[in-house]
Backbone atoms as SQL, in Angstrom:
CREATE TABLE atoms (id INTEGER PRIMARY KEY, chain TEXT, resi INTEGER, resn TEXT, atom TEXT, x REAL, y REAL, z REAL);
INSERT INTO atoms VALUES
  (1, 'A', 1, 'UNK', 'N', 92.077, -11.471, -26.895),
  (2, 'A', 1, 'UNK', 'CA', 91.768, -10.283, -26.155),
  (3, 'A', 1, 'UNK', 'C', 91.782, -9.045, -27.047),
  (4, 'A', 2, 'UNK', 'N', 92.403, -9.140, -28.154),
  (5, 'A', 2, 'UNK', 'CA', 92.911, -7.806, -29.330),
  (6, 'A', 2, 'UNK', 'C', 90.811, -7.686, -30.304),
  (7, 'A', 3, 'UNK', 'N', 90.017, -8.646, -29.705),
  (8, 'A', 3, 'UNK', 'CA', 88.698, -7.984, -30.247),
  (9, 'A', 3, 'UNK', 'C', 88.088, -7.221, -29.819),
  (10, 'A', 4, 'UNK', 'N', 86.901, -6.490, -30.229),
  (11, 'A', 4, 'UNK', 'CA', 85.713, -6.043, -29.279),
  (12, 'A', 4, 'UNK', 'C', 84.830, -7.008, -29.039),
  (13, 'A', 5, 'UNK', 'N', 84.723, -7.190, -27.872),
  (14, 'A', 5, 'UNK', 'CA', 83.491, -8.469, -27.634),
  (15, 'A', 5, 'UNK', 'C', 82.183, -7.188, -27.619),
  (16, 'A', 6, 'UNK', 'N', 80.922, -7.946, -27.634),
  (17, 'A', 6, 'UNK', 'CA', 79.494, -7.348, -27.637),
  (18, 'A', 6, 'UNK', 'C', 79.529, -6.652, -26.023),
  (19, 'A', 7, 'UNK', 'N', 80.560, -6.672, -25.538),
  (20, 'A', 7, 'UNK', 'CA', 80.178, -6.595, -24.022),
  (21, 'A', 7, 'UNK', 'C', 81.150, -4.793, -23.868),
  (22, 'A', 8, 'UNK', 'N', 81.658, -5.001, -25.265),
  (23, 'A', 8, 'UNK', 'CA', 82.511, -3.799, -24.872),
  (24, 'A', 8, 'UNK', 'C', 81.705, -2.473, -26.371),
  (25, 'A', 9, 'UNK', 'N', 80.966, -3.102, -26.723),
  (26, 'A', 9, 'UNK', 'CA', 80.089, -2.612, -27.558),
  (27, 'A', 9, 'UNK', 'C', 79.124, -1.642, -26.872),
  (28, 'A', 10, 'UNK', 'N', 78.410, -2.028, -25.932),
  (29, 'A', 10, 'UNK', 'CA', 77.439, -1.548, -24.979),
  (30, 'A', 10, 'UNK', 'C', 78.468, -0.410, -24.098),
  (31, 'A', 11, 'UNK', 'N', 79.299, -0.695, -23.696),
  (32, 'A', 11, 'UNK', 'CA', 80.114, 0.286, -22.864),
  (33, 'A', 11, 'UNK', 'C', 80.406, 1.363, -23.797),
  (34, 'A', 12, 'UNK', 'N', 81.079, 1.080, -24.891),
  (35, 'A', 12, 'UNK', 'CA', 81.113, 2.236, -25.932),
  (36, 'A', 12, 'UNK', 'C', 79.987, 2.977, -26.169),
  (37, 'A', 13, 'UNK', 'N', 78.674, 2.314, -26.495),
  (38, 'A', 13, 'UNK', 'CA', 77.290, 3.008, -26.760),
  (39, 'A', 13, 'UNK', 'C', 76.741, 3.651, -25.011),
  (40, 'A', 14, 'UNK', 'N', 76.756, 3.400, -24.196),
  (41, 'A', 14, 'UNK', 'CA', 76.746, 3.970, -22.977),
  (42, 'A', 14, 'UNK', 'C', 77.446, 5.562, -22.884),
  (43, 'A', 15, 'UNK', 'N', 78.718, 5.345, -23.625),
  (44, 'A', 15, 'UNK', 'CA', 79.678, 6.618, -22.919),
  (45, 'A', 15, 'UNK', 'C', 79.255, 7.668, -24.106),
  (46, 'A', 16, 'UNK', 'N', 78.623, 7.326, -25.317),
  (47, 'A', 16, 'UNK', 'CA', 78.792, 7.953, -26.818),
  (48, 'A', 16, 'UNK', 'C', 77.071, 8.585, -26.534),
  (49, 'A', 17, 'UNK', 'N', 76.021, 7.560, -25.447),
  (50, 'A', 17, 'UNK', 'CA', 74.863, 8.325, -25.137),
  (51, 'A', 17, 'UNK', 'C', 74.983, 9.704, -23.977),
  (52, 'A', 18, 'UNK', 'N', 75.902, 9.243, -23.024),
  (53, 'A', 18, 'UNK', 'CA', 76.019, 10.301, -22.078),
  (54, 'A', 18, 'UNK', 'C', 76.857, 11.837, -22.666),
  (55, 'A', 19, 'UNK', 'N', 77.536, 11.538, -23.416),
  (56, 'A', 19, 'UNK', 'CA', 78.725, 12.157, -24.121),
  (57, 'A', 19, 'UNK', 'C', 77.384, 13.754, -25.228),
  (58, 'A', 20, 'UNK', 'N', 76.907, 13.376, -25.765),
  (59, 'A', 20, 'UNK', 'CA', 75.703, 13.814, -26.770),
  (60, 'A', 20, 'UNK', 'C', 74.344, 13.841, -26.537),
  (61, 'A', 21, 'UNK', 'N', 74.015, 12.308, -25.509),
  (62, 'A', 21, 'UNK', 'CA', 72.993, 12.260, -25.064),
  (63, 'A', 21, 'UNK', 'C', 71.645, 12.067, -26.461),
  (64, 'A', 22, 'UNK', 'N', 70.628, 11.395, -26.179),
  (65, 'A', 22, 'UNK', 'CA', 69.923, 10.968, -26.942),
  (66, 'A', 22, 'UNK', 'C', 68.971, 11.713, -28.682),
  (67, 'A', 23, 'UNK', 'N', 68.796, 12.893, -28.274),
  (68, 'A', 23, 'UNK', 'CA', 68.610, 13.490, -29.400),
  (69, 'A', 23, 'UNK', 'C', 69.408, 14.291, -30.382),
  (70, 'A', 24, 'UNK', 'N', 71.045, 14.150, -29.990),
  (71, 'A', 24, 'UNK', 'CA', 72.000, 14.056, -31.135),
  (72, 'A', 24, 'UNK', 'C', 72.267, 12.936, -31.792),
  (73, 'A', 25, 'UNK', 'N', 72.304, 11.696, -30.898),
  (74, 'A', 25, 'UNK', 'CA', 72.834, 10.318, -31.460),
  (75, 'A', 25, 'UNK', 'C', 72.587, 10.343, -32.978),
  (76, 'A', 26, 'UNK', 'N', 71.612, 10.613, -33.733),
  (77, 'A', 26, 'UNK', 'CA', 70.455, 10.503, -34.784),
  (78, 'A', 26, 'UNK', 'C', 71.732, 11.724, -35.843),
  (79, 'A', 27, 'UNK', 'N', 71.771, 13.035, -35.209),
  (80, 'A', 27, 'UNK', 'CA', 72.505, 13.533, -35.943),
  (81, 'A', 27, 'UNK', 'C', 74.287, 13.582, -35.936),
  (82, 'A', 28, 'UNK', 'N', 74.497, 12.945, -35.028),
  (83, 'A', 28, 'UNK', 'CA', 76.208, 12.368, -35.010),
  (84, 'A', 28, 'UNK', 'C', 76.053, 11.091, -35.799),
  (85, 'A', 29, 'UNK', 'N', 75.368, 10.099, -36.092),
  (86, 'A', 29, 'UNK', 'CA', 75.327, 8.871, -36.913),
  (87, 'A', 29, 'UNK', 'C', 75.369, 9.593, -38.116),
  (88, 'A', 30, 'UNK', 'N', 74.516, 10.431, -38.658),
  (89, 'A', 30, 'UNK', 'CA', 74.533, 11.068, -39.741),
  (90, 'A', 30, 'UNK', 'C', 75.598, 11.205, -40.471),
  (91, 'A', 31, 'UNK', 'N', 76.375, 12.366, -39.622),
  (92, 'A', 31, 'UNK', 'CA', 77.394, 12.733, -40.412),
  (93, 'A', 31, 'UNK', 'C', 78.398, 11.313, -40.169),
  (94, 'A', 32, 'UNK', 'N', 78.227, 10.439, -39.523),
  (95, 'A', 32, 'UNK', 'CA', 79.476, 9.993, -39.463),
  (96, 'A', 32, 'UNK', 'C', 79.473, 8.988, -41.080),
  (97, 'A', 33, 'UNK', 'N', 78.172, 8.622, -41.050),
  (98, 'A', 33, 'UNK', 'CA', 77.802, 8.021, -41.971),
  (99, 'A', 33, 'UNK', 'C', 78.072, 8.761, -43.540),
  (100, 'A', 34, 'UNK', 'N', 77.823, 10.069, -43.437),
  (101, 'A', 34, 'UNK', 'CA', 78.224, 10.608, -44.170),
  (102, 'A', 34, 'UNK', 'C', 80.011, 10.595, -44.564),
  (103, 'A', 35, 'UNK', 'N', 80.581, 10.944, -43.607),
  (104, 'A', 35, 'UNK', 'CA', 81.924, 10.688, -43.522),
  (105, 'A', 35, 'UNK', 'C', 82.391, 9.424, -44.044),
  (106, 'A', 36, 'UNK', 'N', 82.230, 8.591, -43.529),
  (107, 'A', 36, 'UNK', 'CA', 82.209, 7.251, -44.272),
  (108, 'A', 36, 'UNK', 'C', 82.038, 7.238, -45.789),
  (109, 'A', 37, 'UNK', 'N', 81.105, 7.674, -45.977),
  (110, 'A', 37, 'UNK', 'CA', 80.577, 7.599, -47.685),
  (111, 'A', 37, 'UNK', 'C', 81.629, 8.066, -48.262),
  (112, 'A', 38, 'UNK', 'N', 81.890, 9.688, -47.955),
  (113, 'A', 38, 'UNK', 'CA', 82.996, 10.392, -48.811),
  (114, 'A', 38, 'UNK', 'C', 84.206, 9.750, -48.575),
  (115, 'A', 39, 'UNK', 'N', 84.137, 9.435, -47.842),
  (116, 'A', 39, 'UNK', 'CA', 86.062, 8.595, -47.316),
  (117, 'A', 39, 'UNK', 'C', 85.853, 7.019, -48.304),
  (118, 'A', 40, 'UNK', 'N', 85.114, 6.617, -48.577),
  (119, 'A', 40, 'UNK', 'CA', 84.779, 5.415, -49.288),
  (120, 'A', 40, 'UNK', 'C', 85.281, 6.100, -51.259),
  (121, 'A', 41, 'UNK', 'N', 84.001, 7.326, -51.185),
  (122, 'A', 41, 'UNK', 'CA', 83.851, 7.733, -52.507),
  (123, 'A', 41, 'UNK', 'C', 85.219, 8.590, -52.731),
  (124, 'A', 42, 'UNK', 'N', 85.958, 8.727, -52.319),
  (125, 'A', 42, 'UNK', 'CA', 87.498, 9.531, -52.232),
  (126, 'A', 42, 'UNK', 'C', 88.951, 8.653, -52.559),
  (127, 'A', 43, 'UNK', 'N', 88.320, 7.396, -51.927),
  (128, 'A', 43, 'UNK', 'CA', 89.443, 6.103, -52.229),
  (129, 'A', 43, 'UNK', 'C', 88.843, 5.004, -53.404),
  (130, 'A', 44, 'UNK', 'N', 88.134, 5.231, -53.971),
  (131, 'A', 44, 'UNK', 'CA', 87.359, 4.838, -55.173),
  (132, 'A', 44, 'UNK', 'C', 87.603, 6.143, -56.539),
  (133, 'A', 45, 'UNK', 'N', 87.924, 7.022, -56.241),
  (134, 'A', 45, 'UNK', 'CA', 88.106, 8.587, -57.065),
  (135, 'A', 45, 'UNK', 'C', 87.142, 8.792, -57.941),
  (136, 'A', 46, 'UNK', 'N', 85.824, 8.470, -57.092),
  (137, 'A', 46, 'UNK', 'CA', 84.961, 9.231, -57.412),
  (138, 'A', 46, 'UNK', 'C', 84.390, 10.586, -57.248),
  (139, 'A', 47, 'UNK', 'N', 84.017, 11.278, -57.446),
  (140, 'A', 47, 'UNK', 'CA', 83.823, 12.723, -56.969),
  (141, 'A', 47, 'UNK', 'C', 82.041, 13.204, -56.814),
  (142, 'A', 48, 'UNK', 'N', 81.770, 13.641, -55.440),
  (143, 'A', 48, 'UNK', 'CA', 80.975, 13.776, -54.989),
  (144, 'A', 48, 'UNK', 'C', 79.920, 14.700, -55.339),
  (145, 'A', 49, 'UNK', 'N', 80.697, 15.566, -55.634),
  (146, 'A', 49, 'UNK', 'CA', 80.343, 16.854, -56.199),
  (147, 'A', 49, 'UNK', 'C', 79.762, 16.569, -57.464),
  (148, 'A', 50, 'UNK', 'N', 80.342, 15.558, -58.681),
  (149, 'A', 50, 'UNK', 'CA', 79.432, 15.386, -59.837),
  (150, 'A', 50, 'UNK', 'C', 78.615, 14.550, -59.819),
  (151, 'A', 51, 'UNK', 'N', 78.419, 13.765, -58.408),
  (152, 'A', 51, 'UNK', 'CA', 77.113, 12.963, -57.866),
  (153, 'A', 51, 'UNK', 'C', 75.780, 13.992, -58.069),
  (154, 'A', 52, 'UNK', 'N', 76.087, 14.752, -57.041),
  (155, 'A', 52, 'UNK', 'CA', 75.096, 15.312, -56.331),
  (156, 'A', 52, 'UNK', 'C', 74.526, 16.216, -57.465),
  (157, 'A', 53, 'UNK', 'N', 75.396, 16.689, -58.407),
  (158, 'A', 53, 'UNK', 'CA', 74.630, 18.035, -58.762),
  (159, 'A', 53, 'UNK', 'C', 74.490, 17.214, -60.764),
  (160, 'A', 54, 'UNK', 'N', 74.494, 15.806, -60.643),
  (161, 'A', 54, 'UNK', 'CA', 73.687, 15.272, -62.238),
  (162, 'A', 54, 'UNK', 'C', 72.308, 15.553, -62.290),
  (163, 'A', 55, 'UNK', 'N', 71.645, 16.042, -61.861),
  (164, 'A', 55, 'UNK', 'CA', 70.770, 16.188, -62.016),
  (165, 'A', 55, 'UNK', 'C', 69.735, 17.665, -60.814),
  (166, 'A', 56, 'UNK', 'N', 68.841, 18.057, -60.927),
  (167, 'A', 56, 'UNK', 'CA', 68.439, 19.173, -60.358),
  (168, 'A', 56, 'UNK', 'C', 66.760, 19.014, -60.934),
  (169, 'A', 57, 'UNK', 'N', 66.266, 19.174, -58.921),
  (170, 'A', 57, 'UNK', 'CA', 64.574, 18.801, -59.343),
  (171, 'A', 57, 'UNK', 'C', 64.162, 20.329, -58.768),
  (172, 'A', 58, 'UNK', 'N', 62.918, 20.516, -59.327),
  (173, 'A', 58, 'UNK', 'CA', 62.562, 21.906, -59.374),
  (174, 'A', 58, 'UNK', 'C', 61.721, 21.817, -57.997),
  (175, 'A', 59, 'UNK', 'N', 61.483, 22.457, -56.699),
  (176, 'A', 59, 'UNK', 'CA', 61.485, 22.784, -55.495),
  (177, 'A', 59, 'UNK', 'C', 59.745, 22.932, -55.844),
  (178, 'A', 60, 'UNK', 'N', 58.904, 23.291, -56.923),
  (179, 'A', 60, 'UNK', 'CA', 57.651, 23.528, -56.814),
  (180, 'A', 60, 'UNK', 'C', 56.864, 22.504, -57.334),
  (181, 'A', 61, 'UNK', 'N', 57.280, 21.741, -58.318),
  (182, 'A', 61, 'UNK', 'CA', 57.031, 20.835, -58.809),
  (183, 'A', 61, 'UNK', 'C', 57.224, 19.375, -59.336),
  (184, 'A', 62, 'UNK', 'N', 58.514, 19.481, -58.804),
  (185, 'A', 62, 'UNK', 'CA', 59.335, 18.240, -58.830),
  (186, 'A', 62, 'UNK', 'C', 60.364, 17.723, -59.986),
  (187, 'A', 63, 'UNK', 'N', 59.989, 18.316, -60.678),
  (188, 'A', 63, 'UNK', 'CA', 60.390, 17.626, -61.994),
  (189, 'A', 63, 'UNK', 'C', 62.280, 18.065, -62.187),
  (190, 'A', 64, 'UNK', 'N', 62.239, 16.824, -63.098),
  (191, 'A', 64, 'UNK', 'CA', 63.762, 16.878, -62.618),
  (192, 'A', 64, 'UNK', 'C', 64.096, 17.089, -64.175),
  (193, 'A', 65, 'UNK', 'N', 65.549, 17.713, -64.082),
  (194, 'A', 65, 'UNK', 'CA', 66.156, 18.275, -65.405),
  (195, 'A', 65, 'UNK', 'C', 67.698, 18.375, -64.922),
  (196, 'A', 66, 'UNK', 'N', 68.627, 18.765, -66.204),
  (197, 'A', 66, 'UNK', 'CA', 70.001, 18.659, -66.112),
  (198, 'A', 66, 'UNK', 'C', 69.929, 19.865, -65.328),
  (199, 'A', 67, 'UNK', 'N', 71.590, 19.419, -64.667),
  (200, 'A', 67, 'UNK', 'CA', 72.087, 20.414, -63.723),
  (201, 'A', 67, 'UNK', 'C', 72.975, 21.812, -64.545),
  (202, 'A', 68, 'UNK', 'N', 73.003, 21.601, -65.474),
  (203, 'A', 68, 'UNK', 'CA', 72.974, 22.952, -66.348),
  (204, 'A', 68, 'UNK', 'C', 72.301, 23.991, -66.334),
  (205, 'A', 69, 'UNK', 'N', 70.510, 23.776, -66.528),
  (206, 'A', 69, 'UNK', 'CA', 69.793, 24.609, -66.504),
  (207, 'A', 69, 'UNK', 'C', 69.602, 25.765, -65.205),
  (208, 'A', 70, 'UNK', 'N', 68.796, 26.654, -65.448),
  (209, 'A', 70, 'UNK', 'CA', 68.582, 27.361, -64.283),
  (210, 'A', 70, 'UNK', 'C', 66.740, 27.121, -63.922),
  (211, 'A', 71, 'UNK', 'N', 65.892, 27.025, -65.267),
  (212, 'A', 71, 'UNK', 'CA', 64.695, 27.055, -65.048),
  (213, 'A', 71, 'UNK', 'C', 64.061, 25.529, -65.416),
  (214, 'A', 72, 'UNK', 'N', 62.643, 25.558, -64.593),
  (215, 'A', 72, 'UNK', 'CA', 61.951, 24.035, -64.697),
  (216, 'A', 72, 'UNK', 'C', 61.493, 24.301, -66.228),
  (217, 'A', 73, 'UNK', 'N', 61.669, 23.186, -66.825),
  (218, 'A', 73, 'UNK', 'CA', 61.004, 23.250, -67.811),
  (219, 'A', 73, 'UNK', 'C', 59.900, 23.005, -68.051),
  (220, 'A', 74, 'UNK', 'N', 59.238, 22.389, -66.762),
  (221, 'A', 74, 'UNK', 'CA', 57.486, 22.032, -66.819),
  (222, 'A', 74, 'UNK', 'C', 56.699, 23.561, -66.604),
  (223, 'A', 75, 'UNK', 'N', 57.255, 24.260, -65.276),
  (224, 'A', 75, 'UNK', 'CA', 56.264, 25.536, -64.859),
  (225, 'A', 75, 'UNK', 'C', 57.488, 26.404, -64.777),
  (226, 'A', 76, 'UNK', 'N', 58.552, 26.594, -65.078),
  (227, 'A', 76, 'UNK', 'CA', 59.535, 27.656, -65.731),
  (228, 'A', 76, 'UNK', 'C', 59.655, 28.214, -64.125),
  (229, 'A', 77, 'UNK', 'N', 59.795, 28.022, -63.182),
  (230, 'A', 77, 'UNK', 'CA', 60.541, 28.561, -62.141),
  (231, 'A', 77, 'UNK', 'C', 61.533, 28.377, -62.242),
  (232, 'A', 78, 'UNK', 'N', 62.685, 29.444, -61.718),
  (233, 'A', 78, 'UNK', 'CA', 63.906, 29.231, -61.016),
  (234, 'A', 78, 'UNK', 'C', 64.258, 28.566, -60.332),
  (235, 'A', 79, 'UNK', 'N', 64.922, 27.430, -60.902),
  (236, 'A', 79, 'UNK', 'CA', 65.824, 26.344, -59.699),
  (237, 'A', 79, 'UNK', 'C', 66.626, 26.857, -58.376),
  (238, 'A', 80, 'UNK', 'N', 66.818, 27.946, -58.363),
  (239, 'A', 80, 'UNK', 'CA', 67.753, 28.083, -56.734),
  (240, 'A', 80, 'UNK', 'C', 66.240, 28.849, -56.121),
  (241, 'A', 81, 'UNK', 'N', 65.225, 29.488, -56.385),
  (242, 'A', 81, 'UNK', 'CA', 64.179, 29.510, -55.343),
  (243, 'A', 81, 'UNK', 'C', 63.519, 28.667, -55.114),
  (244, 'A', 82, 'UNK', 'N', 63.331, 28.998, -53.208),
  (245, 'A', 82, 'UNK', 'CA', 62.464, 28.021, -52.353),
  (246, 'A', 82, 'UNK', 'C', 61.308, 28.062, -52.225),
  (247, 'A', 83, 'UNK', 'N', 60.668, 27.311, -51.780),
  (248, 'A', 83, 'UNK', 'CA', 58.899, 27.455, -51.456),
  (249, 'A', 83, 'UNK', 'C', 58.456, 27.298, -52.599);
């Protein structure tokens, strides 16, 4: 009796649709998923932060370069402007 059967699966997903309702589901999985990751990458002591920022692609053209720089080195824009 100490499992979840598939039957108590559906009751959970029932109360978690009414609760948020259908066009959050998509962004509550998200983060949870996200959550997960860092709680994974935190008990592994990895650090997230020097994941994300090894590298830096330029917003106009794509091209990717160290996260040091500030400008693309293909068409010399500024990496923190958009569009």
């Amino acid at each position: 009796m100490g499992a979840l059967q598939p039957g108590h699966l559906v009751v959970i997903l029932a109360i978690v649709l009414l609760v948020f309702g259908p066009g959050k589901l998509g962004e509550v999985s998200a983060q949870l998923g996200k959550g997960l990751r860092e709680l994974r990458e935190g008990t592994e002591g990895k650090d997230h932060t020097e994941l994300a920022h090894a590298s830096r692609h330029c917003s106009q053209c794509g091209t990717p370069g160290p996260a040091s720089t500030s400008f693309c080195a293909a068409c010399g824009r500024a990496l923190g402007e958009g569009g």
